[in-house]
C-alpha atoms as an extended CHARMM CRD file, in Angstrom:
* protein
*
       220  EXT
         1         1  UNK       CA             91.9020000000      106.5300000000       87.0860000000  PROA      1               0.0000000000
         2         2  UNK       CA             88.7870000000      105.7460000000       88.9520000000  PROA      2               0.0000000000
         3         3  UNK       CA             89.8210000000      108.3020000000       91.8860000000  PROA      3               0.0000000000
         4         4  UNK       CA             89.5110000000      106.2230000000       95.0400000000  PROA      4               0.0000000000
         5         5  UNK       CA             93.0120000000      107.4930000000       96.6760000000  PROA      5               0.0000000000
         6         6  UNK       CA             92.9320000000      110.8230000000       98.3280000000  PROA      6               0.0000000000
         7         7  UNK       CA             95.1050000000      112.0030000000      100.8440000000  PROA      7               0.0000000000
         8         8  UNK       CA             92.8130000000      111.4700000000      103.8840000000  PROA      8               0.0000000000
         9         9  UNK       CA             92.8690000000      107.7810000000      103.3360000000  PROA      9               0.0000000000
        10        10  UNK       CA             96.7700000000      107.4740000000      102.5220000000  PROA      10              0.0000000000
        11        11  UNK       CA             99.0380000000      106.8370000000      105.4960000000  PROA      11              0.0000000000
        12        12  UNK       CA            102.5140000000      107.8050000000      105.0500000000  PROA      12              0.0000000000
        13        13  UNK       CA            105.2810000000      107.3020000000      107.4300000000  PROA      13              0.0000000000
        14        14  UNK       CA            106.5280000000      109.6140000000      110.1520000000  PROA      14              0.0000000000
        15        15  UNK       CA            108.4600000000      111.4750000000      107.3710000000  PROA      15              0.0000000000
        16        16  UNK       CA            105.7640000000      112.3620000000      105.0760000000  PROA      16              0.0000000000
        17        17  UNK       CA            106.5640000000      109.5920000000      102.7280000000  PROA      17              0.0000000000
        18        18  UNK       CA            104.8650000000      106.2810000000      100.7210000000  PROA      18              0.0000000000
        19        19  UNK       CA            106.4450000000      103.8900000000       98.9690000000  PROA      19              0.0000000000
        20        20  UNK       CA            105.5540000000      103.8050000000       94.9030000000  PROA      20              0.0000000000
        21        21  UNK       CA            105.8760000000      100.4720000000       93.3480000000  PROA      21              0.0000000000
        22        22  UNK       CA            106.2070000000      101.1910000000       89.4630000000  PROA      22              0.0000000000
        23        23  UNK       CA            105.5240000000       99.1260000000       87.0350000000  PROA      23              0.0000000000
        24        24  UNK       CA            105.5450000000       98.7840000000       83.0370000000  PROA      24              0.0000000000
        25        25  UNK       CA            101.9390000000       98.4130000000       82.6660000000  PROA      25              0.0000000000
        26        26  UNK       CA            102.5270000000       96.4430000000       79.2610000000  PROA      26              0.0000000000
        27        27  UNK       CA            104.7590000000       93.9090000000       80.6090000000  PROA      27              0.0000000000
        28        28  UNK       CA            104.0550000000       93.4540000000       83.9370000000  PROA      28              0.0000000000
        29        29  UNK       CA            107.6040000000       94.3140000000       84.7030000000  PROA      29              0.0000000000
        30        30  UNK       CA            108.6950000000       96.1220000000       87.7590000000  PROA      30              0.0000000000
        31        31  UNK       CA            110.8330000000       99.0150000000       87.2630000000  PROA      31              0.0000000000
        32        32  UNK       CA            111.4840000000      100.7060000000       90.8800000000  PROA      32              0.0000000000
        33        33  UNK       CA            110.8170000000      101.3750000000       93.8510000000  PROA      33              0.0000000000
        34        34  UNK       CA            110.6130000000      104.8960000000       94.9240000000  PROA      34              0.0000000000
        35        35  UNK       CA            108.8380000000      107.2750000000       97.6860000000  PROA      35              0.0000000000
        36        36  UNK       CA            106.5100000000      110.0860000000       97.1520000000  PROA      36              0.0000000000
        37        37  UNK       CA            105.2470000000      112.7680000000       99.7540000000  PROA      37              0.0000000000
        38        38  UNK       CA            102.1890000000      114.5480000000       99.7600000000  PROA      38              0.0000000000
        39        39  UNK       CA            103.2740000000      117.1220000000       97.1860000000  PROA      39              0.0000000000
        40        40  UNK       CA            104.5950000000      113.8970000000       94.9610000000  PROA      40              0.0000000000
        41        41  UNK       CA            101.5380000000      111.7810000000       94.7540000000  PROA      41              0.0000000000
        42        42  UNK       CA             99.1470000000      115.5180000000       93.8350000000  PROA      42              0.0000000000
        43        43  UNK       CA            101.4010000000      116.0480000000       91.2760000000  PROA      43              0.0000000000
        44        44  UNK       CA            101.2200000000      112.5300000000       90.0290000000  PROA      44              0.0000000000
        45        45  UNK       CA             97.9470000000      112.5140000000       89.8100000000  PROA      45              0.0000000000
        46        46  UNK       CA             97.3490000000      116.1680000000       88.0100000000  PROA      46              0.0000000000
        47        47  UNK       CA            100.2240000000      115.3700000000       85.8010000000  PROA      47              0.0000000000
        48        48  UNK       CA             99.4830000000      111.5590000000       85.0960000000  PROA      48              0.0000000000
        49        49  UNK       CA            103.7370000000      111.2730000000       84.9360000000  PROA      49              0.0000000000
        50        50  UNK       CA            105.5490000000      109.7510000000       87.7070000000  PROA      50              0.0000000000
        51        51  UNK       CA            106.3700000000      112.2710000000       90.0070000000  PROA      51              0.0000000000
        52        52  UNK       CA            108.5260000000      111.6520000000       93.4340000000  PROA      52              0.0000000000
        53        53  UNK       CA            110.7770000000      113.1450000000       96.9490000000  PROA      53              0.0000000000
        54        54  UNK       CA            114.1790000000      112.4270000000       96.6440000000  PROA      54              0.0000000000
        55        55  UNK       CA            115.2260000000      110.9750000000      100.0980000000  PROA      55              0.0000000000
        56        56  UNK       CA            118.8990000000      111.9150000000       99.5320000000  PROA      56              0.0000000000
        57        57  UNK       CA            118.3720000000      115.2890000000       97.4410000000  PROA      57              0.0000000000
        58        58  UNK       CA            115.3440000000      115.8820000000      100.3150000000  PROA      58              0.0000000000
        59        59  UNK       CA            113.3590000000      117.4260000000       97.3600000000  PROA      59              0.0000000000
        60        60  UNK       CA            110.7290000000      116.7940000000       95.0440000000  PROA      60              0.0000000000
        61        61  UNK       CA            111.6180000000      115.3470000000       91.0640000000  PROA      61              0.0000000000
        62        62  UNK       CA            109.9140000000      114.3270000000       87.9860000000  PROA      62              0.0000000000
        63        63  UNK       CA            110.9230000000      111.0060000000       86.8580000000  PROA      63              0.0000000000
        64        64  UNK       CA            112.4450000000      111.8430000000       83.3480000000  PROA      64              0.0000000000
        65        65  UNK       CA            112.7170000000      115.6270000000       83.9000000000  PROA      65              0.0000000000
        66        66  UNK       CA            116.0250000000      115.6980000000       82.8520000000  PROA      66              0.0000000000
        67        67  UNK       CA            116.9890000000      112.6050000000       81.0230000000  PROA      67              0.0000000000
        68        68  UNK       CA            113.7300000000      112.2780000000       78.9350000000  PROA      68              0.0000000000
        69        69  UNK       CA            112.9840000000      109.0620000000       80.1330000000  PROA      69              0.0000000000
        70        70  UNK       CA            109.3120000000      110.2310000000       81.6130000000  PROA      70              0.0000000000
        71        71  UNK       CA            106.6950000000      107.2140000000       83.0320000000  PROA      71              0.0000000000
        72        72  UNK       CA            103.2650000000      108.2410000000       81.6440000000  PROA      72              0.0000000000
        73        73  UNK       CA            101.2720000000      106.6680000000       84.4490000000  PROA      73              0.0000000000
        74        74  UNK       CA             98.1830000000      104.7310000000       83.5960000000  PROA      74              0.0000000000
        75        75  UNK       CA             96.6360000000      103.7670000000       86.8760000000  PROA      75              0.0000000000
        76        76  UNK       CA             97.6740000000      104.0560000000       89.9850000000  PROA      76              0.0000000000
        77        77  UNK       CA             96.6170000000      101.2780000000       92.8880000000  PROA      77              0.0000000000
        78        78  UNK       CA             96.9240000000      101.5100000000       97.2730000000  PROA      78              0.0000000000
        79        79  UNK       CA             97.5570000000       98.2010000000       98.8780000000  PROA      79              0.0000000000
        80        80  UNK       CA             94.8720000000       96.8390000000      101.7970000000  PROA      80              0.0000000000
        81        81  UNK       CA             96.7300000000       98.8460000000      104.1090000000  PROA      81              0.0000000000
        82        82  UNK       CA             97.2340000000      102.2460000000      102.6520000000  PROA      82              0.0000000000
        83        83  UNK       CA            100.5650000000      102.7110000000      103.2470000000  PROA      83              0.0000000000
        84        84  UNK       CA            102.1260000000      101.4260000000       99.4250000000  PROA      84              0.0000000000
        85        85  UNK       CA            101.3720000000      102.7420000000       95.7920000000  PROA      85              0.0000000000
        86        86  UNK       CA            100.9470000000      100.6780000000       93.0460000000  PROA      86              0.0000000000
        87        87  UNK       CA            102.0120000000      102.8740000000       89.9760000000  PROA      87              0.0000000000
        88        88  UNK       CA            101.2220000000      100.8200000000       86.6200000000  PROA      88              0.0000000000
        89        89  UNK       CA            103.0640000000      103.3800000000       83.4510000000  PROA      89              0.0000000000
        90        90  UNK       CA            104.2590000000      103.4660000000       79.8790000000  PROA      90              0.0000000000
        91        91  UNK       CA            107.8160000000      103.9600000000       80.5410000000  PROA      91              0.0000000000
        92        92  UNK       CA            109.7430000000      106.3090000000       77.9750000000  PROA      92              0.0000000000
        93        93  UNK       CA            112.6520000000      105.1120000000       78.4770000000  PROA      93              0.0000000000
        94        94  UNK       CA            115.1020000000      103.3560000000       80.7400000000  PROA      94              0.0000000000
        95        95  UNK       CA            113.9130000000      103.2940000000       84.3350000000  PROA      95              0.0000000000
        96        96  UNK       CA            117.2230000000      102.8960000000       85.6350000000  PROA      96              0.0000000000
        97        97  UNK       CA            119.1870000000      105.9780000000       86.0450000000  PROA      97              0.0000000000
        98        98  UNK       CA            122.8740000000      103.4330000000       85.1590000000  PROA      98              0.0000000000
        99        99  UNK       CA            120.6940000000      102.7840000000       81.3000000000  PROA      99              0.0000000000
       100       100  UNK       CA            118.6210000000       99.9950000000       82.1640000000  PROA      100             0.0000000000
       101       101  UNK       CA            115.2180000000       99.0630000000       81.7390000000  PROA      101             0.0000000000
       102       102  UNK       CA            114.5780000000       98.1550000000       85.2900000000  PROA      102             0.0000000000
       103       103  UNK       CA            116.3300000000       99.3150000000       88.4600000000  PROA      103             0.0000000000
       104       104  UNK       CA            116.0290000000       95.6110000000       89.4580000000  PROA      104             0.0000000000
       105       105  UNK       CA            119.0000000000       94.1660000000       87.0410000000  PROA      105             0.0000000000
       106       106  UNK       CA            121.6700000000       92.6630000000       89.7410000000  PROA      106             0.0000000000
       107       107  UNK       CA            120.4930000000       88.9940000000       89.9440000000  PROA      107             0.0000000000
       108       108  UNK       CA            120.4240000000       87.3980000000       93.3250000000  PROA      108             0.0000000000
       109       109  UNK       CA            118.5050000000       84.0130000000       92.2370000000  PROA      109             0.0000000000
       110       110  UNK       CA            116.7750000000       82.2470000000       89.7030000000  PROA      110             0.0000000000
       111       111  UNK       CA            114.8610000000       79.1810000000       89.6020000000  PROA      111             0.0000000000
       112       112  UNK       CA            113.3660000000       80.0270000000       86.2630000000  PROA      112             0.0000000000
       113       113  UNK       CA            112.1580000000       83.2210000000       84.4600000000  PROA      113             0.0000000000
       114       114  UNK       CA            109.0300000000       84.8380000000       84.7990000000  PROA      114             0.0000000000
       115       115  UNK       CA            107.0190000000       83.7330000000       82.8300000000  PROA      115             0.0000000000
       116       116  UNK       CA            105.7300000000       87.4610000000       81.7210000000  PROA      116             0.0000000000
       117       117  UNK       CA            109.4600000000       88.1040000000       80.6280000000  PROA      117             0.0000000000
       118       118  UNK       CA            109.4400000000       86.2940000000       77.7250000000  PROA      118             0.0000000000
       119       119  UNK       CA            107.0060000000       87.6470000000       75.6530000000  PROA      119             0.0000000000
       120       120  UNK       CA            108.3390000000       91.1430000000       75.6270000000  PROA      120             0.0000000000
       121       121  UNK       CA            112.3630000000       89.8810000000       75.6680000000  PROA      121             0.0000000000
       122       122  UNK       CA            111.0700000000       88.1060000000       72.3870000000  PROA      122             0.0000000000
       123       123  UNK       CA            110.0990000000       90.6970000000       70.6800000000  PROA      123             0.0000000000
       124       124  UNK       CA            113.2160000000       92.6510000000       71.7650000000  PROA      124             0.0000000000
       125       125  UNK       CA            114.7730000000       90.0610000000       70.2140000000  PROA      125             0.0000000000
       126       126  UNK       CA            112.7690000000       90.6450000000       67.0230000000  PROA      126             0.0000000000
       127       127  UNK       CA            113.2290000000       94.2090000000       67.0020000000  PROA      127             0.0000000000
       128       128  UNK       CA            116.8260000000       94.3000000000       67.1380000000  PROA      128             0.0000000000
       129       129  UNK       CA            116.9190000000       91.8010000000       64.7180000000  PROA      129             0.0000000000
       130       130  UNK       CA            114.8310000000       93.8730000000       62.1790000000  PROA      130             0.0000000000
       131       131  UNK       CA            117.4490000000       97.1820000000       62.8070000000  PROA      131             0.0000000000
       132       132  UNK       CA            120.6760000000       95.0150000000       63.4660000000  PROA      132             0.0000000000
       133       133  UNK       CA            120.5470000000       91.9680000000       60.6640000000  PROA      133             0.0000000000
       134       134  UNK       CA            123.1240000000       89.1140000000       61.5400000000  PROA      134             0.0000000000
       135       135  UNK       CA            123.5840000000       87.1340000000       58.8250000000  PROA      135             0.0000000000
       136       136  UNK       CA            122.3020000000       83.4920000000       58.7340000000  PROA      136             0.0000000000
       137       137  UNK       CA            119.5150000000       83.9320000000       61.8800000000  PROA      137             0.0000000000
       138       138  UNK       CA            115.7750000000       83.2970000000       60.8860000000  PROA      138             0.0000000000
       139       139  UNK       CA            114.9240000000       86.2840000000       61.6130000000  PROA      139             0.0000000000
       140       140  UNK       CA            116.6930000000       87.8910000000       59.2710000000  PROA      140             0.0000000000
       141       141  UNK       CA            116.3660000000       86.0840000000       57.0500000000  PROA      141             0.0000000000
       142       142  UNK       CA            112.0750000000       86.8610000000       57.2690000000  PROA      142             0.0000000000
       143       143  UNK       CA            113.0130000000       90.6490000000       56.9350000000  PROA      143             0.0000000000
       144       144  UNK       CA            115.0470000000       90.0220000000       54.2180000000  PROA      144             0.0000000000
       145       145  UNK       CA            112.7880000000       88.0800000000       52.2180000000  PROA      145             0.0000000000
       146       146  UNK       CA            109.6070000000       90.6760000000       53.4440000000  PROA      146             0.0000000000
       147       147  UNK       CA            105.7330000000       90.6020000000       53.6050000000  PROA      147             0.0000000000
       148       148  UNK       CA            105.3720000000       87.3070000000       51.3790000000  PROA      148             0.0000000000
       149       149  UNK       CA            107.1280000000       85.4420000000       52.9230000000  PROA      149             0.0000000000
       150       150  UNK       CA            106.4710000000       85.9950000000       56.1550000000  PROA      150             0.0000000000
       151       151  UNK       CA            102.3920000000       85.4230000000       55.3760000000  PROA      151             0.0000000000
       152       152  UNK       CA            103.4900000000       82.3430000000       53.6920000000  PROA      152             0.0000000000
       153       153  UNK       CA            104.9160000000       81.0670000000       56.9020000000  PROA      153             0.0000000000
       154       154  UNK       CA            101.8610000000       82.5570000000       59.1540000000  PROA      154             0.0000000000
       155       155  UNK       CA             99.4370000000       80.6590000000       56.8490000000  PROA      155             0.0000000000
       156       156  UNK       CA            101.5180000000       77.7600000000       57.2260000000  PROA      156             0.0000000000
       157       157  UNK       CA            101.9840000000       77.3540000000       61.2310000000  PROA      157             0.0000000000
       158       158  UNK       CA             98.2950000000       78.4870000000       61.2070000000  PROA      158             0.0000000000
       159       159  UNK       CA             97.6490000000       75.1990000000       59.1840000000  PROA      159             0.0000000000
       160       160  UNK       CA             99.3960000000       73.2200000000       61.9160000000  PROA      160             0.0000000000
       161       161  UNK       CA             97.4670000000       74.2870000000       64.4690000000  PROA      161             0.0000000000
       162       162  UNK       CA             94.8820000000       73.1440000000       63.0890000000  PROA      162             0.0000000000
       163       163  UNK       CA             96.6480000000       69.6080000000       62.4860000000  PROA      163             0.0000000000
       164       164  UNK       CA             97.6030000000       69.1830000000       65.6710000000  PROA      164             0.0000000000
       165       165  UNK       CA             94.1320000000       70.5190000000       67.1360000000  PROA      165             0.0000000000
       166       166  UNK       CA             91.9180000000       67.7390000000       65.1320000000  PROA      166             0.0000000000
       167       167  UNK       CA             95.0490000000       64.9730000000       66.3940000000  PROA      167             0.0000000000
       168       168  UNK       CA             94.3680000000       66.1060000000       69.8760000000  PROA      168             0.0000000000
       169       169  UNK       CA             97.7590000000       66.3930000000       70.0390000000  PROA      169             0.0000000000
       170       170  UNK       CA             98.9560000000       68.6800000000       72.8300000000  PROA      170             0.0000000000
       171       171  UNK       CA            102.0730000000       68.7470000000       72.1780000000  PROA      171             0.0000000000
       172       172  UNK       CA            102.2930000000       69.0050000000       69.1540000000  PROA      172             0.0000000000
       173       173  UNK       CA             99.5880000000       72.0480000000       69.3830000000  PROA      173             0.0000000000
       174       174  UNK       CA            101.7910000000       73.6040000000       72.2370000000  PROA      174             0.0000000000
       175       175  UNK       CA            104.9710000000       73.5590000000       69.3230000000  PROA      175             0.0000000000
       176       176  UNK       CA            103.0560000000       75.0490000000       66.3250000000  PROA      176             0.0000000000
       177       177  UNK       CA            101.7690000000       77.8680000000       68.5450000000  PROA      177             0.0000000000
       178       178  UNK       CA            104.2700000000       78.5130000000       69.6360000000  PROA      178             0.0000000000
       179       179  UNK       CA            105.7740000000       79.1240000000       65.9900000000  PROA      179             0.0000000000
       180       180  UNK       CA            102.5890000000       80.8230000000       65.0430000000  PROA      180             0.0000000000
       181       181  UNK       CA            103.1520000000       83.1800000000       68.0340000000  PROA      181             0.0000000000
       182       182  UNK       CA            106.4400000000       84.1080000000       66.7520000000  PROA      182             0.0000000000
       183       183  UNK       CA            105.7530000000       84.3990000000       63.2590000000  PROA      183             0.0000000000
       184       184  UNK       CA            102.7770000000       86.5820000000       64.3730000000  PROA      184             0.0000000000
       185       185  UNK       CA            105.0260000000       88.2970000000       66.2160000000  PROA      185             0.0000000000
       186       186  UNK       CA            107.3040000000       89.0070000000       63.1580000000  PROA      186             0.0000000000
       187       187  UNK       CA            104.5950000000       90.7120000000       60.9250000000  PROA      187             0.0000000000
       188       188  UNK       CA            103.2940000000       92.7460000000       63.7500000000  PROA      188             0.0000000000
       189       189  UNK       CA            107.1860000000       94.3600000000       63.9140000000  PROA      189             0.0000000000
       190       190  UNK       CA            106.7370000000       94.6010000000       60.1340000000  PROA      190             0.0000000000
       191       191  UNK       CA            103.4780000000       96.3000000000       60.3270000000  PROA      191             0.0000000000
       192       192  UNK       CA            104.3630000000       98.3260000000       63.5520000000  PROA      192             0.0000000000
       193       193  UNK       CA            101.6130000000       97.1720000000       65.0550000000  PROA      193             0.0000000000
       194       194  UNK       CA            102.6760000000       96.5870000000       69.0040000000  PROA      194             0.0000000000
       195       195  UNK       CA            101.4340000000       94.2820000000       72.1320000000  PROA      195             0.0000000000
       196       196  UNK       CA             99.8570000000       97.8070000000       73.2670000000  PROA      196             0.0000000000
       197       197  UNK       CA             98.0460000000       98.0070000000       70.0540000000  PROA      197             0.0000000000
       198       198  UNK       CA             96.6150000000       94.0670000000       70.6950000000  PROA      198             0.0000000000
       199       199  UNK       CA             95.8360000000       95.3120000000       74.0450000000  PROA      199             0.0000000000
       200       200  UNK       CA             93.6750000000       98.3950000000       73.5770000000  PROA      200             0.0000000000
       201       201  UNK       CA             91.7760000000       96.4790000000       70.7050000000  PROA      201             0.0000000000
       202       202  UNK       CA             90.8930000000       94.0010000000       73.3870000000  PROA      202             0.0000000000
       203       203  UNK       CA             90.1780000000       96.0270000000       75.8030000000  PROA      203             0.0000000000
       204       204  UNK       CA             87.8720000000       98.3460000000       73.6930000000  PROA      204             0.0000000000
       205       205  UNK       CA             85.8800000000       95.3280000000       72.8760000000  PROA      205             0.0000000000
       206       206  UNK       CA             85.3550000000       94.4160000000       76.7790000000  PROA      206             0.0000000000
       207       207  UNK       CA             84.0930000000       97.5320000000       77.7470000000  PROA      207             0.0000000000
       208       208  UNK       CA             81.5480000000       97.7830000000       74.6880000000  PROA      208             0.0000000000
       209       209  UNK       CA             80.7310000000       94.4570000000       75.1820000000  PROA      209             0.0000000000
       210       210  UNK       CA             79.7350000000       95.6130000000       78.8300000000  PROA      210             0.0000000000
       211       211  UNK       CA             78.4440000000       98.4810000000       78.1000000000  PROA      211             0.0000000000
       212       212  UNK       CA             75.7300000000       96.2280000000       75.5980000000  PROA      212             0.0000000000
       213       213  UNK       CA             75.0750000000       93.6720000000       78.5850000000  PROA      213             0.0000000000
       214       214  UNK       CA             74.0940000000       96.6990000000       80.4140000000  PROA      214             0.0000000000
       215       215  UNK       CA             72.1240000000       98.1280000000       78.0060000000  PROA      215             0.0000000000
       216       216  UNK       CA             69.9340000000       94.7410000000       77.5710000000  PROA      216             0.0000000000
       217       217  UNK       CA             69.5730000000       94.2570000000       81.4060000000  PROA      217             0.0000000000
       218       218  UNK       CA             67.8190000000       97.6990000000       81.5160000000  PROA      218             0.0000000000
       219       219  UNK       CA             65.7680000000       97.1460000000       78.5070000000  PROA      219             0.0000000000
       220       220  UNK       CA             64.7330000000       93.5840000000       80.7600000000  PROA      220             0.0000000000
């Protein structure tokens, strides 16, 4: 948290209240829309878990509290006009106090998906797959046969890449990554090694990779 937001430069409404956009700050999803007062956003901020004021209760509550679905937040943003929160967290749970992942389930309209859904429903898919084997799907089929296997068939999509890459073949490039992706996707479940995992990795590498580029400018 880089703490920009203080309370002198947050407008809430005549009530005492902001609105808190929250989001799954691995997927990109959003989860709900809530309000926080004063009180709320403090707490939020000591805490680093969602905190918020109940309009109907008229009192303060800690997302998760009771249910055990808590939202560890990560970073928390203002928009340009300082009267909406940005809350980006690592949900624990369902959001949605009905079971659901998101409090923004009842579809209105669709043109096409997000495009950030289908990474993560994918490896939903995987995961349930892995702890609720149907026979005949792929899938199970992978986990059935184990670590092998599923190499075998990482080595061999990684091989078509490379096929299609030297044909200049975009779509056929576009199709094998796509099957790498998902076998990839496969032995990371295997390995329990997650998207969040991928991420950190990553993101350790920027900042040390910063952190050298600084280093050289001052030794220039």
């Amino acid at each position: 948290m880089r703490g920009e937001i203080s309370m002198d430069n947050t407008s809430f409404n005549q009530d005492g209240l902001i609105p808190a956009i929250v989001q799954d700050a691995d997927t990109g999803e959003v989860l709900t829309l809530a309000y926080m007062n004063q009180e709320a956003l403090a707490k939020t901020l000591a805490t680093k878990e969602a905190w918020f004021f109940s309009r109907k209760r008229q009192e303060l509550w800690n997302k998760g509290a009771t249910s055990g679905n808590r939202q560890m937040v990560q970073q928390v943003s203002m928009d340009c006009d300082h009267d909406a929160l940005l809350l980006q967290v690592k949900p624990l749970g369902p959001a949605c106090h009905k079971g659901k992942g998101t409090c923004f389930h009842n579809l209105i309209y669709q043109n096409d998906e997000a495009m950030f859904t289908m990474l993560p429903q994918l490896i939903e898919k995987i995961k349930h797959r892995r702890t609720n084997p149907v026979e005949g799907a792929y899938t199970t089929y992978l986990f059935n046969e184990g670590m092998d296997k599923i190499l075998k068939k990482v080595g061999e999509e990684t091989s078509e890449v490379i096929i299609g890459a030297k044909n200049n073949d975009k779509a056929e490039v576009t199709w094998e990554i796509a099957d790498l992706t998902y076998h990839t996707l496969v032995l990371m479940e295997l390995l329990n090694v997650s998207i969040s995992d991928i991420h950190n990795e990553l993101q350790k590498r920027h900042i040390m990779k910063e952190k050298s580029e600084e280093n050289d400018e001052v030794l220039e």
